[in-house]
LUMSETI-928403 format. One line per field, with one value per residue (C-alpha): residue in one letter; x, z, y; residue number from 1. Coordinates in Angstrom, 2 decimals, always signed. Last residue first. Example, Ala and Ser with C-alpha at 12.3 -4.5 7.8 and 13.67 -1.06 7.14 Angstrom:
# LUMSETI-928403
torkol = (S,A)
u = (+13.67,+12.30)
w = (+7.14,+7.80)
v = (-1.06,-4.50)
domi = (2,1)
# end
This chain:
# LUMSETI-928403
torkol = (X,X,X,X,X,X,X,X,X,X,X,X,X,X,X,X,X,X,X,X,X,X,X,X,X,X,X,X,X,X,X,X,X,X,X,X,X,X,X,X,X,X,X,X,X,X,X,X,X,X,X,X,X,X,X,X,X,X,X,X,X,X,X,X,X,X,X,X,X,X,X,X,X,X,X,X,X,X,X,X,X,X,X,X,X,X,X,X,X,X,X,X,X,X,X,X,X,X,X,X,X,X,X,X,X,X,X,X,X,X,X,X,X,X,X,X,X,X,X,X)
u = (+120.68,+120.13,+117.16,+114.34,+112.29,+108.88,+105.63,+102.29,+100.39,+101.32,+104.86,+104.97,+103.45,+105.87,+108.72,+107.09,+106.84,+110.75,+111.67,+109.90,+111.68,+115.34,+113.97,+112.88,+113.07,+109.41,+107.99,+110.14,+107.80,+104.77,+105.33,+106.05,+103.04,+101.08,+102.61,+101.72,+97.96,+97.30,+98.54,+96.00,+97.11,+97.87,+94.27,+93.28,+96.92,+97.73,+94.69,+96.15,+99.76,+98.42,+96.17,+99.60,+101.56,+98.83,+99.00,+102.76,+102.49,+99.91,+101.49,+97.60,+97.54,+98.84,+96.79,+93.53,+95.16,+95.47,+91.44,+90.44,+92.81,+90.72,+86.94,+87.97,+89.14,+86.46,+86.90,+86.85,+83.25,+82.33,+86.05,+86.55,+83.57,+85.02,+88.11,+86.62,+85.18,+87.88,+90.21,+87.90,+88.32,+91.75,+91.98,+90.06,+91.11,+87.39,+87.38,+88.13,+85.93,+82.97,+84.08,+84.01,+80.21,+79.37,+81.35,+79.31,+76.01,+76.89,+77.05,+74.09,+73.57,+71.07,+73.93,+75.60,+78.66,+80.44,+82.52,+79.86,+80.78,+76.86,+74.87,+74.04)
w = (+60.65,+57.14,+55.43,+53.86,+51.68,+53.21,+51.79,+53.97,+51.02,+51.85,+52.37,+48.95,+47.26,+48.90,+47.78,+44.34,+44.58,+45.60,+43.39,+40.19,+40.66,+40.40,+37.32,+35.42,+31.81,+30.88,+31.32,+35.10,+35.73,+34.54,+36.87,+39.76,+39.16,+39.03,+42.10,+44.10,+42.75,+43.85,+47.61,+47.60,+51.12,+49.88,+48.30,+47.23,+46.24,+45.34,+43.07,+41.23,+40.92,+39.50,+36.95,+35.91,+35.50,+33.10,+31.44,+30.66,+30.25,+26.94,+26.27,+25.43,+28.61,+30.85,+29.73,+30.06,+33.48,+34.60,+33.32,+35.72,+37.93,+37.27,+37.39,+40.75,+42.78,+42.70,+43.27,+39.88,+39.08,+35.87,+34.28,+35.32,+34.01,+30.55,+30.60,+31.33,+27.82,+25.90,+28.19,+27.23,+23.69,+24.21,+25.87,+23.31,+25.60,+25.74,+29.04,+28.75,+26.33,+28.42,+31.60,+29.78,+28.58,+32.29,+33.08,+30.47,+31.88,+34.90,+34.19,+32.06,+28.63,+27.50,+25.19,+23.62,+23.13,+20.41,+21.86,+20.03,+16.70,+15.71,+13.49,+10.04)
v = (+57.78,+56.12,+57.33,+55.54,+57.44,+58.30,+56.76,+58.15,+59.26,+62.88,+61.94,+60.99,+63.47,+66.34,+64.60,+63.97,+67.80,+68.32,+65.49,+67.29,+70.40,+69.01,+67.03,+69.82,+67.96,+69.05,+65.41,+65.85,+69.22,+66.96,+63.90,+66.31,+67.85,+65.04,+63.90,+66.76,+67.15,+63.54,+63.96,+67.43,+68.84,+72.15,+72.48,+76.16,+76.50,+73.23,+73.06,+76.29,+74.82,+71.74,+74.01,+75.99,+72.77,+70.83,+74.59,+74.23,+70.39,+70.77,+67.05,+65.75,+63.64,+66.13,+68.60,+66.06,+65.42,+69.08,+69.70,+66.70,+68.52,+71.64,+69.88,+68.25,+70.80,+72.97,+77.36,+78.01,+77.30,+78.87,+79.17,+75.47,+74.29,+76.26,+74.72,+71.60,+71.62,+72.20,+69.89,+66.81,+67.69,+67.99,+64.78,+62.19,+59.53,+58.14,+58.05,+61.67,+62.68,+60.98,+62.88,+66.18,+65.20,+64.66,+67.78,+69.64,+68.13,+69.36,+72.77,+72.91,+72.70,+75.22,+76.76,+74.21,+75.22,+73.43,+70.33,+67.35,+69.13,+70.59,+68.44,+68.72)
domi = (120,119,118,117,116,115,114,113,112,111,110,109,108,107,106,105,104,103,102,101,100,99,98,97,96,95,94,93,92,91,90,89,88,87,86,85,84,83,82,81,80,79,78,77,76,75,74,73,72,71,70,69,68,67,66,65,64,63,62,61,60,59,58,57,56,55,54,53,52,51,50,49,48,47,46,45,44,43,42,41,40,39,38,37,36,35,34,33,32,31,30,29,28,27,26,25,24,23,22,21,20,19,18,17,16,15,14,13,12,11,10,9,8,7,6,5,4,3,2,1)
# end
């Protein structure tokens, strides 16, 4: 019998879990994906990549109050992270906080160089 492909595996090493995260991922199966980020994340909490990885698998599987908390977290060690911004904006308006959402998709937007037109 064979262990569920998410169990720890103990001699696996931190790359090999975010390879394996990856793989969930593509494979849309998000909260397996967000499992096993959660503990990349937990080992190297200072990388952008495995936590919004981790935000999108949230995302994804409609966990929006911890897709929001790992947004926030890249923002904070990133403030300049375009991507992060719009996600979060995206997840505050899939939690009905529209008024919220513009500010970051605001914020996303003039990262990425795309500002509203306004009449002077």
């Amino acid at each position: 019998m064979t262990a569920h492909p998410t169990a720890y595996i103990p001699e696996e090493t931190l790359a090999e879990r975010w390879a394996r995260a990856g793989l969930f991922f593509e494979a849309k199966e998000y909260t397996e994906a967000a499992r096993i980020l959660t503990t990349v994340v937990e080992d190297e909490p200072e990388q952008i990549a495995p936590r919004l990885l981790l935000a999108r698998a949230y995302y994804h599987s409609a966990q929006l109050t911890r897709a929001e908390e790992q947004l926030r977290a890249v923002i904070a060690r990133d403030p300049v992270e375009a991507y992060a911004h719009l996600m979060l904006g995206r997840t505050l308006q899939r939690q009905g906080r529209d008024r919220e959402a513009a500010g970051a998709l605001r914020v996303a937007d003039a990262f990425r160089g795309e500002f509203a037109d306004t009449a002077d």
